[in-house]
C-alpha positions in Angstrom: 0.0 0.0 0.0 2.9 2.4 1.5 5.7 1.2 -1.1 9.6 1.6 -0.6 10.4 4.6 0.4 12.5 6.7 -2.3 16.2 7.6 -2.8 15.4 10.8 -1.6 14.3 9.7 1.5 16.5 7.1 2.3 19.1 9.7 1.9 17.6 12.0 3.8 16.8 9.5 6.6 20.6 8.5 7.1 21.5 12.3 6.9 19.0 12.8 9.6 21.0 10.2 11.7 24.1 11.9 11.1 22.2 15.3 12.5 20.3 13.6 15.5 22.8 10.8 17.0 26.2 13.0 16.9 25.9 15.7 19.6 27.3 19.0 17.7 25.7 18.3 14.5 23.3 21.1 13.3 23.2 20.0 9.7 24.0 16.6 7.0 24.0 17.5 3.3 24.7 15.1 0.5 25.9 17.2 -2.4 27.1 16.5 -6.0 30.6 16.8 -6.8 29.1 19.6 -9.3 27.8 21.5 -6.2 24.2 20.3 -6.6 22.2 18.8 -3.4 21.3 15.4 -3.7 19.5 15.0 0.5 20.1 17.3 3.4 19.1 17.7 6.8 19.5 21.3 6.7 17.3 23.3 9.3 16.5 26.5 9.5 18.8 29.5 8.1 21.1 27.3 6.2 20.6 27.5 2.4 21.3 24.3 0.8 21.8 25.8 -2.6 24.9 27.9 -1.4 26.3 24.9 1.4 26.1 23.3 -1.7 28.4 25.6 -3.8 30.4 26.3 -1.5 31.5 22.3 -1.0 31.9 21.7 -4.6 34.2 25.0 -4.6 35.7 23.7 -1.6 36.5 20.4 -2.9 38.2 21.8 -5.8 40.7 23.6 -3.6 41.6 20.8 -1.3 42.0 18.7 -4.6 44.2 21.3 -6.0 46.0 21.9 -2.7 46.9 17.9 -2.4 47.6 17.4 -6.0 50.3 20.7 -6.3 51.6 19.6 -2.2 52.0 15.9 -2.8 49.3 15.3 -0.2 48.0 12.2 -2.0 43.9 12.0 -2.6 41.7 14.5 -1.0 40.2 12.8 2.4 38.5 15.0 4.6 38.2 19.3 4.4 37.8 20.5 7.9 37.2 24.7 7.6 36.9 25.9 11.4 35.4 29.5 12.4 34.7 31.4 15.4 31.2 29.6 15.4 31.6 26.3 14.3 33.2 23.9 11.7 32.2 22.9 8.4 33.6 19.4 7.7 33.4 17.7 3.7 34.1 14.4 2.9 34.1 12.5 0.2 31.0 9.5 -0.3 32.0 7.9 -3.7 33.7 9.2 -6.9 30.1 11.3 -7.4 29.0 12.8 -3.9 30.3 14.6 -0.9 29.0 14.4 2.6 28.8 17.8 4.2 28.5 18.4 8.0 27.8 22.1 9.7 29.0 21.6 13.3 29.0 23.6 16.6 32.5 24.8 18.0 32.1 22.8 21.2 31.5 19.3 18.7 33.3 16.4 18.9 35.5 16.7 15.7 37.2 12.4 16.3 32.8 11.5 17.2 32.0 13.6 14.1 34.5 12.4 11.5 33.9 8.7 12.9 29.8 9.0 12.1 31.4 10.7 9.3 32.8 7.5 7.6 30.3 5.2 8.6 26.9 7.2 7.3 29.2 7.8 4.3 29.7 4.1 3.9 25.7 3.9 4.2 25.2 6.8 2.2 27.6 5.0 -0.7 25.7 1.9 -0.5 22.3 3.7 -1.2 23.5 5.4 -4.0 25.3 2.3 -5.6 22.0 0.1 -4.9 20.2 3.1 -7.0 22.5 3.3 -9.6 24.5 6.4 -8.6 28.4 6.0 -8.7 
């Protein structure tokens, strides 16, 4: 009668997760490596569209930065600020997982839930077609 839910909301669902279980997250996005959003968990005053640009811009630099530094393949983007951090990591070859975190966070807590919602994430979009 109900169905499966969609992409969209299984994606949306796991980025809730990443919001509600890891004290210090006010926001999960799932963005394209084009700077599109694919799911988010954004509340409030947060615009997707331009958490979304700003990754993809983001992820351009860091890739630029370890390429022309010898770093190696880009991992993890952690941008702290007097209010926060924004944290962007990589999913698959196709999507990044963005996280909008309080200063007092738990960055090691945070970058753990990190890897395993993007594992998740990765899996849901692989079962769907996507990357």
């Amino acid at each position: 009668m109900y169905g499966e839910a969609s992409l969209s909301e299984r994606l949306e669902r796991l980025l809730r997760f990443m919001s509600y279980d890891c004290p210090g997250v006010e926001a999960a996005v799932l963005v394209s490596y084009d700077g599109l959003i694919m799911a988010s968990s954004l509340e409030g005053g947060a615009d997707e569209d331009r958490v979304a640009a700003m990754s993809a811009a983001l992820l351009s630099v860091a890739e630029k930065i370890g390429a022309e530094l010898d770093r190696g393949e880009f991992e993890t983007a952690l941008v702290s600020g007097s209010k926060g951090f924004v944290i962007v990591k990589p999913v698959n070859g196709d999507a990044l997982l963005v996280v909008l975190a309080g200063k007092n966070s738990k960055l090691g807590l945070i970058k753990y839930e990190m890897s395993r919602i993007g594992r998740m994430l990765a899996e849901e979009l692989e079962r769907s077609g996507y990357g």
